[in-house]
C-alpha positions in Angstrom: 0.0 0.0 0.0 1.5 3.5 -0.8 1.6 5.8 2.0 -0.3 9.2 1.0 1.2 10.8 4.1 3.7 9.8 7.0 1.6 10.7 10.1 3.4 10.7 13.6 3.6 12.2 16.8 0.0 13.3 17.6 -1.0 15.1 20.9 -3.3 17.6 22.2 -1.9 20.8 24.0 -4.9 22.8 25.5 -7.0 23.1 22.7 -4.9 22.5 19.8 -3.9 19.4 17.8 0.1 18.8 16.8 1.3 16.1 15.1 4.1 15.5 12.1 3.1 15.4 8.9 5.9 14.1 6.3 8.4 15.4 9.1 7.4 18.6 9.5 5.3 20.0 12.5 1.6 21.2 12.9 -0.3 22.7 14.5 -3.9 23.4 14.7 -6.6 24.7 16.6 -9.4 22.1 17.1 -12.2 24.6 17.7 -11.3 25.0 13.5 -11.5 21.3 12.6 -13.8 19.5 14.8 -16.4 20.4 17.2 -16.5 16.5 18.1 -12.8 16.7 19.2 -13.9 20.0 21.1 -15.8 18.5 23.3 -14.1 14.9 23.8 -12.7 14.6 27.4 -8.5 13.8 27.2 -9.1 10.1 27.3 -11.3 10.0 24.1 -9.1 12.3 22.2 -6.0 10.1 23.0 -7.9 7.1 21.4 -6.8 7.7 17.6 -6.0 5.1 14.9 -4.0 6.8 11.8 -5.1 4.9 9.0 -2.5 2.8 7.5 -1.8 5.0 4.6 -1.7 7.9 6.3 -5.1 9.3 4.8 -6.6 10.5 8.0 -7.0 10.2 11.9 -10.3 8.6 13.1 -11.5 9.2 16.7 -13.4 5.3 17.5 -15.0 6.5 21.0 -16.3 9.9 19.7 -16.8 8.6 15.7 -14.8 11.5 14.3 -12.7 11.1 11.1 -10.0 14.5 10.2 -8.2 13.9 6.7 -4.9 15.3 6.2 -5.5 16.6 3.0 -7.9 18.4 4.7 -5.8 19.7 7.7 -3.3 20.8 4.8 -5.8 22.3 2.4 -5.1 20.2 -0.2 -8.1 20.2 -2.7 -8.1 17.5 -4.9 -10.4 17.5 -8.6 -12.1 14.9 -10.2 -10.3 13.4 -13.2 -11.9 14.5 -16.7 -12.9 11.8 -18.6 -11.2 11.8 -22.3 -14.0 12.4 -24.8 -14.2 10.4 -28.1 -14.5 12.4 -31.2 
């Protein structure tokens, strides 16, 4: 499987969300990104699985899924289909 991203390091200080993305740090505010993760006590945000491919982060106890591309911004746009003359 091809790794989209390399996730690591993830951790909550106050109200913010850090983690490594492709070795280099972030930082952002979760009031931004998830209302879910707002609200989770400390336990339920420390229970996280990074999907295998690096994809996105997904919350089990609170059912909350964050993509990377997201966090980053990246937009991604459908693939044109070649049209037959």
């Amino acid at each position: 499987m091809k790794k989209i991203h390399e996730v690591k390091n993830v951790y909550f200080e106050d109200d913010d969300l850090c983690l490594d993305i492709d070795a280099k740090a972030y930082r952002f505010s979760i009031k931004d990104i998830s209302k879910r993760l707002l609200k989770a006590s400390k336990d339920e945000r420390a229970n996280f699985i990074i999907s295998p491919s690096g994809y996105g982060i997904h919350w089990p106890i609170i059912d909350e899924d964050i993509s990377i591309d997201g966090l980053l911004g990246i937009v991604h746009q459908p693939l044109k289909k070649a049209m037959n003359a």
